[in-house]
C-alpha positions in Angstrom: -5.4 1.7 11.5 -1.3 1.0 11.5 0.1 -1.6 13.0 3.4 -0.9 14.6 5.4 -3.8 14.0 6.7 -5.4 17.6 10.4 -7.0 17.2 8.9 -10.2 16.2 10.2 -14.3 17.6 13.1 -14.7 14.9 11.3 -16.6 12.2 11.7 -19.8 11.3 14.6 -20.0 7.9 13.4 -21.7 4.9 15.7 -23.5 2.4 16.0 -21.3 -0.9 13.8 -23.8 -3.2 10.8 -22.7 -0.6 11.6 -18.8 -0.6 9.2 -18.4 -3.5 6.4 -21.3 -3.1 6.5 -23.7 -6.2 3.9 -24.5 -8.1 2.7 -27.3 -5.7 2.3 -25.1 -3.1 0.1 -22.5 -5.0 -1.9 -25.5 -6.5 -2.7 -26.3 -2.9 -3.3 -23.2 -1.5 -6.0 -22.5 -4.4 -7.9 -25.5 -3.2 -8.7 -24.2 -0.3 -12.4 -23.3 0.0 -13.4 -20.0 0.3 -16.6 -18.2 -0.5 -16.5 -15.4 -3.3 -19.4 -13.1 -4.0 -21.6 -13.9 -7.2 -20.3 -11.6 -9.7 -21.3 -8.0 -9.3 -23.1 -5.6 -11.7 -20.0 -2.9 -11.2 -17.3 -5.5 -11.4 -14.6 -4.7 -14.5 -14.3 -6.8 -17.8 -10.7 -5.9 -18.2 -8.3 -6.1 -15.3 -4.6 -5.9 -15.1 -2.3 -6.4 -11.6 1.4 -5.4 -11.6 3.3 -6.4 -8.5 7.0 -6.9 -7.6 8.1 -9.9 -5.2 5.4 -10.2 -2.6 3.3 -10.2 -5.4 5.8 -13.9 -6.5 5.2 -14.8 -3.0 1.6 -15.9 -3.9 -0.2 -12.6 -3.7 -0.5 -12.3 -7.2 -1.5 -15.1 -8.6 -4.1 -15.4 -5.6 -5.5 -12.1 -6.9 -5.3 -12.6 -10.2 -7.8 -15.7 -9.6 -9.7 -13.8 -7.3 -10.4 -11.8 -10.1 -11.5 -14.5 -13.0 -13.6 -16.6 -9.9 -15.6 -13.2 -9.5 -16.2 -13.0 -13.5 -13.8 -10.5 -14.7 -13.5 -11.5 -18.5 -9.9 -10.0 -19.2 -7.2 -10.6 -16.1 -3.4 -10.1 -17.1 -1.1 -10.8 -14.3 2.7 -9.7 -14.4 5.1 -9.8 -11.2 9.0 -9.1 -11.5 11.0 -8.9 -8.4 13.2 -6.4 -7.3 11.0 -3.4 -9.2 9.7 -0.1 -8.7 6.9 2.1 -10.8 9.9 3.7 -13.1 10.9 0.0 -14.1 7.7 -0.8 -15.6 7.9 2.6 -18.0 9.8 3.8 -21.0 11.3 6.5 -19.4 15.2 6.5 -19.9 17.6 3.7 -19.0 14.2 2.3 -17.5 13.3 0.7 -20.9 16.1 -1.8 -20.6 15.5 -2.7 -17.1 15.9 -6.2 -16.2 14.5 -8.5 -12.8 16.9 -11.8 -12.2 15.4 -12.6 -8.9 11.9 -13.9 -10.2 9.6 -13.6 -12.8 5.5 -14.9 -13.4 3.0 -13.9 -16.1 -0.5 -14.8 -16.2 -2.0 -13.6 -19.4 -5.6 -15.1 -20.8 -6.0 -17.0 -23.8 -8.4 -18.2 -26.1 -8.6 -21.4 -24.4 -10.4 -19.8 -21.8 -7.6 -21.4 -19.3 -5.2 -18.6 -18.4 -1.1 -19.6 -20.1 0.9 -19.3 -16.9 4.6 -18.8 -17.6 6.9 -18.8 -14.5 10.7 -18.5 -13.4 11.0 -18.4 -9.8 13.2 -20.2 -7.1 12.3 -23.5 -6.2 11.3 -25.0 -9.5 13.7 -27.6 -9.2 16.2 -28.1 -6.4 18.9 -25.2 -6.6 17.0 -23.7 -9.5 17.9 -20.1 -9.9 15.3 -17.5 -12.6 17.6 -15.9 -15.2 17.2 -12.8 -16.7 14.1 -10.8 -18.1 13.1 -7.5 -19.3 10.2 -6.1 -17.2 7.2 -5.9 -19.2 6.5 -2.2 -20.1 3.3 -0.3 -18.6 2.8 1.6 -22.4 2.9 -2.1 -23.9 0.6 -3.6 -21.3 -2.6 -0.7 -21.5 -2.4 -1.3 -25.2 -2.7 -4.5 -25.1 -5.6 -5.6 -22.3 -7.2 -2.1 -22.5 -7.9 -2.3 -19.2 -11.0 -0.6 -17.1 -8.5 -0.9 -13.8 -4.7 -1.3 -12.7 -3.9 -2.5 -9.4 -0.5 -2.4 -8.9 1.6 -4.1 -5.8 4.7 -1.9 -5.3 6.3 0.2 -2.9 8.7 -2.3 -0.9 11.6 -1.0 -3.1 10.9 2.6 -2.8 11.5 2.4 1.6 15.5 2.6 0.9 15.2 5.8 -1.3 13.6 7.7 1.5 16.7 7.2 4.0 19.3 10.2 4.9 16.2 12.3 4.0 14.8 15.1 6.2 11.3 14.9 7.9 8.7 16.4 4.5 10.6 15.6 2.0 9.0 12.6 1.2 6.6 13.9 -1.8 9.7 15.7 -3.4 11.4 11.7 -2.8 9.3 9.6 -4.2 7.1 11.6 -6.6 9.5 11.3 -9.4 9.0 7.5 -9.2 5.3 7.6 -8.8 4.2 10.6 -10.6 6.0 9.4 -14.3 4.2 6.3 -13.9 1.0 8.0 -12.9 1.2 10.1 -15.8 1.1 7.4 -18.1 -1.4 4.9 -16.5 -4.4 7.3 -15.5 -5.6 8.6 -18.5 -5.9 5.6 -19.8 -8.1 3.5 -17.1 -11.3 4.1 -15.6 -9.4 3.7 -12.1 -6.4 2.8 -10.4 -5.8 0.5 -7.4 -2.0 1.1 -5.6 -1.5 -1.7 -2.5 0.6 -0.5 -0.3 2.9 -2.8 1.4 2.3 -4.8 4.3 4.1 -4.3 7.7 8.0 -4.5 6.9 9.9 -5.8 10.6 13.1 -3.7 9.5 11.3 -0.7 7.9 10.2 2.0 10.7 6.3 3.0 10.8 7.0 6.5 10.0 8.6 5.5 6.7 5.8 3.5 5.7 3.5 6.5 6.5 5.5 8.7 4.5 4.8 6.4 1.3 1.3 5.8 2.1 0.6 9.7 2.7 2.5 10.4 -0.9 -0.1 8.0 -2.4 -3.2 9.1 -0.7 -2.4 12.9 -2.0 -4.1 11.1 -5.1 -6.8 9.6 -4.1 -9.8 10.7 -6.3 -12.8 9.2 -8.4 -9.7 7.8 -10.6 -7.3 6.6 -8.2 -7.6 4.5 -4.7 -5.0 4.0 -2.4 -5.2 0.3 -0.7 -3.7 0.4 3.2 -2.3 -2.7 3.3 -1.7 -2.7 7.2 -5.3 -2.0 7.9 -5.5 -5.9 6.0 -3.1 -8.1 7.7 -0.8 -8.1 11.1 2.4 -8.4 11.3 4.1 -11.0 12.4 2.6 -13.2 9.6 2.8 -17.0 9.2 5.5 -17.8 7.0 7.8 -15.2 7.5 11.2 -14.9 6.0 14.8 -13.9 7.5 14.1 -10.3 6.1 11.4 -9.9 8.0 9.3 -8.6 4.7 8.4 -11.1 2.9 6.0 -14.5 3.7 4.3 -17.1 2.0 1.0 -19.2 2.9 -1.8 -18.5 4.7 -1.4 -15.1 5.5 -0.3 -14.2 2.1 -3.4 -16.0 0.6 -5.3 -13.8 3.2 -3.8 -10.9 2.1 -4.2 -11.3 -1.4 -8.6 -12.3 -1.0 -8.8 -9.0 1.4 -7.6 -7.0 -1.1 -9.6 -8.2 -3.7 -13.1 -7.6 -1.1 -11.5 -4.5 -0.4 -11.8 -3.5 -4.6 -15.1 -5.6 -5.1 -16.7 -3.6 -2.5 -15.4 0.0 -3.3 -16.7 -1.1 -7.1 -19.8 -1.7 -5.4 -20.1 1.6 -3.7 -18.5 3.9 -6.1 -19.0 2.8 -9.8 -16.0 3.4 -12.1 -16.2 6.8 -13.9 -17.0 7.0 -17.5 -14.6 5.4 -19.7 -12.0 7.6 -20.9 -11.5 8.6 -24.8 -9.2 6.2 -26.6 -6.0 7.8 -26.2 -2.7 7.2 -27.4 -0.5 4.7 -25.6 2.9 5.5 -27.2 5.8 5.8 -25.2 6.3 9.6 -23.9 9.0 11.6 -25.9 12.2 11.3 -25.3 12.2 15.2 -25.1 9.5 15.2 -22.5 10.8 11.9 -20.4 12.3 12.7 -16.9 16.0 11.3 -17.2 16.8 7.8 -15.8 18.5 8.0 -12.3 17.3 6.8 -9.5 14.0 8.9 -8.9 13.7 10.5 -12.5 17.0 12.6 -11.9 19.9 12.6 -13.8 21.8 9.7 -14.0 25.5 11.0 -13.0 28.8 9.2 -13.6 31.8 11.5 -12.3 31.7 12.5 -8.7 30.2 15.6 -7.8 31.5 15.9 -4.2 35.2 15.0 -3.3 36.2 15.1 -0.1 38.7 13.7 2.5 37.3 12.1 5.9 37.7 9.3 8.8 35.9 6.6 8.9 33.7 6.4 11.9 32.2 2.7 12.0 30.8 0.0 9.1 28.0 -1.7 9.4 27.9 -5.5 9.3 27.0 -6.7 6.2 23.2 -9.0 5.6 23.8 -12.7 5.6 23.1 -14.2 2.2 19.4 -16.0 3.7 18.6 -12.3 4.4 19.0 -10.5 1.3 16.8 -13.1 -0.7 15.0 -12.9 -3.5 17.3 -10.2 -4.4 20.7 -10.5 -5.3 22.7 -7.6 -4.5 22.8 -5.5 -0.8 24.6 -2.6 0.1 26.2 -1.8 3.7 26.7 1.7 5.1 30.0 3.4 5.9 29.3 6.3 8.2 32.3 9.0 7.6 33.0 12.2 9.2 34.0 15.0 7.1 37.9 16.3 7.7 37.6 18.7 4.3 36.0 19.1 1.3 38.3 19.4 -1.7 35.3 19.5 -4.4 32.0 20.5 -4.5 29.5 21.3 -1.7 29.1 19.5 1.6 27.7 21.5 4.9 27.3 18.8 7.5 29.8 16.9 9.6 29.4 13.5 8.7 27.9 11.3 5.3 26.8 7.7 4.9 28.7 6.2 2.1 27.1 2.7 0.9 28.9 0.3 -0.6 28.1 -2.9 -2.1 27.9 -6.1 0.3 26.7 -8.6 -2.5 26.5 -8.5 -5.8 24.6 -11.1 -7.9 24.7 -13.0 -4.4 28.6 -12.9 -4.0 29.4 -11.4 -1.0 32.3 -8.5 -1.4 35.2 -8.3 0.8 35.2 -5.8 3.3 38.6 -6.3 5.3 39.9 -3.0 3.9 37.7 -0.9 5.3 38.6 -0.1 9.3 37.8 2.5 11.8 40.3 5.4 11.8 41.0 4.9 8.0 41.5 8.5 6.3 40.4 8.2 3.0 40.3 10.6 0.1 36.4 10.1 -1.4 35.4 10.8 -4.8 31.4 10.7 -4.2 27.9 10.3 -6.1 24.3 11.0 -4.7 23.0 8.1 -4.3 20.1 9.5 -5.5 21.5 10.2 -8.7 22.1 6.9 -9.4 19.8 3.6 -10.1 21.5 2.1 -6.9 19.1 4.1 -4.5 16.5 1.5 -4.0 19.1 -1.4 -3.5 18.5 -3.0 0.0 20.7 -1.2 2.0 21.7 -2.4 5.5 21.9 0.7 7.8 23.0 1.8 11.7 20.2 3.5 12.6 22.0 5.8 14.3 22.6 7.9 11.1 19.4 7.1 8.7 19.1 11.1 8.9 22.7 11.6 7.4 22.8 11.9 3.3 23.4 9.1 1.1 26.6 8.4 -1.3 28.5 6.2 -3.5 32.0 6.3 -4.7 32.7 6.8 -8.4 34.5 3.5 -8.5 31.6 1.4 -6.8 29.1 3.2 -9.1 31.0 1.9 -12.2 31.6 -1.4 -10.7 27.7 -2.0 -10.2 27.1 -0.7 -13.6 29.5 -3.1 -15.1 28.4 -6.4 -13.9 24.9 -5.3 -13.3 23.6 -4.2 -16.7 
């Protein structure tokens, strides 16, 4: 079952501090009662949950206790906002990546009482997380050894699959899963991928396309979690971006998820536990490169062209971009000549940034009728393809660019 998302009452705008619950909230949420089944025969000793910012938003440390209340003896818990699977590997420029938008480990200890660390808005009044390196997957497995993997992500992989033609999606998004695939499954006894819940600006067929790509691996080793079947949408603390929520729903969320593992252990006992491998980082020689999607990262325009530009696309509000920091906004061209390289349609999608590190970026020089000579990037050559990217939907089939000069500028004050 998929719920197609109505357009939805405009929800009800939280201050900033609330955006990510604080640590009263989650304390009070966690007293709520709730039956859990007495642990079960099947049930792992070693678990470990990776998640991006609906995983800060409660869902992850609601699982995460899910998980020790059931009897799991080993649960490590990491959420870092604004990722994808390739952030959390070795691969390429990936080993340096960074989240700035929120950050919460849960890791056991031999106290028996999990050591929490957290950096996420709404600490203190204004409070804003700093920098952190997202923990690595290669690190993690050798560390907690663990039987299972559920991992929360997806949500920053919707923007990647925009501008791209109807069965593509696999040749998309496979070189963000399948690296990190590659890496995780032979060491685990089984894998657990949650898809995202209902997203009010993301169309249904975009979500099916990510939850098809994932489902082509279901097996005795991996299970693919349909978050929509789980929750509807519009949920109970909802946010301006129409994605993310806190409370109830989220708590629900989180507890259905963990029934839906605990009884598919149930069923269908884990398979037998795989030889020690190694858990080094891949060779550099045999790593996909860095850019966005596990293709080269490129620097120099490829395409040059001159065109007229058609319309731009107003920028999100600040309240609507959060957690994240940076946006981008689309400037829909159409093609007078191409001076360089290879371009067969009549009209591109340029994005450019609206925000970076929550500063909006002027925009008054960009009008309709400008003739401009471009000097153009695949998007998807870049790490700026899974930026949230505010779109007219009129053109979500047209490909994806950035200049040369707003590709440097990002990499300059972004790194």
């Amino acid at each position: 079952m998929s719920i197609n998302p109505e357009t939805p009452s405009e929800p009800k705008v939280m201050p900033r501090r609330r955006f990510v619950a604080g640590i009263g909230a989650f304390a009070a949420l966690a007293a709520m009662p709730r039956v859990l089944a007495a642990k079960a025969a099947s049930l792992p000793s070693s678990v470990l949950i990776i998640g991006d910012s609906m995983a800060l938003c409660g869902f992850g440390e609601r699982l995460d206790r899910d998980f020790r209340k059931g009897g799991a003896a080993v649960v490590a818990t990491f959420m870092a906002c604004g990722t994808n699977p390739l952030s959390w590997t070795r691969i390429g420029n990936n080993a340096a990546a960074k989240t700035s938008c929120g950050f919460w480990t849960i890791k056991p200890s031999s106290s028996g009482h999990p050591e929490t660390f957290m950096d996420v808005y709404g600490m203190t009044h204004g409070h804003r997380p700093a920098r952190y390196p997202v923990p690595k997957i290669e690190d993690l497995l050798a560390e907690y050894r663990p039987e299972i993997v559920v991992v929360q992500l997806g949500n920053n992989l919707f923007d990647a699959l925009k501008g791209r033609r109807e069965g593509a999606e696999a040749a998309v998004l496979g070189p963000f899963i399948d690296p990190f695939l590659k890496i995780v499954t032979p060491s685990v006894r089984r894998l657990y991928w949650v898809t995202p819940p209902v997203s009010g600006l993301i169309p249904k067929q975009t979500q099916d396309a990510l939850v098809s790509v994932l489902r082509a691996h279901d097996g005795p080793a991996f299970r693919t979690i349909e978050s929509r079947d789980l929750i509807s949408y519009p949920y109970r603390g909802l946010q301006p971006d129409k994605q993310h929520f806190e409370g109830r729903d989220m708590t629900l969320w989180a507890d259905r998820t963990y029934d839906w593992i605990r009884a598919d252990l149930e069923h269908s006992p884990l398979p037998p536990p795989v030889p020690k491998a190694s858990l080094s980082a891949p060779s550099p020689a045999t790593c996909p490169p860095s850019g966005g999607g596990g293709t080269e990262e490129k620097t120099e325009a490829s395409l040059v062209v001159r065109a007229v530009l058609k319309s731009v696309t107003v920028p999100y509000e600040n309240r609507e971009i959060l957690p994240y920091h940076e946006s981008m906004v689309a400037l829909v061209y159409r093609v007078l000549h191409v001076i360089k390289g290879r371009f067969e349609g009549r009209q591109l999608v340029v994005l450019h940034p609206a925000h970076i590190a929550e500063r909006r970026q002027p925009m008054s020089r960009f009008f309709a009728g400008e003739i401009s000579t471009l000097r153009l990037i695949p998007l998807d050559q870049t790490p700026w393809v899974t930026l949230k990217a505010k779109d007219d939907p009129r053109y979500l089939d047209l490909e994806r660019f950035i200049t040369e000069e707003d590709h440097r500028k990002l990499s300059a004050q972004l790194k």
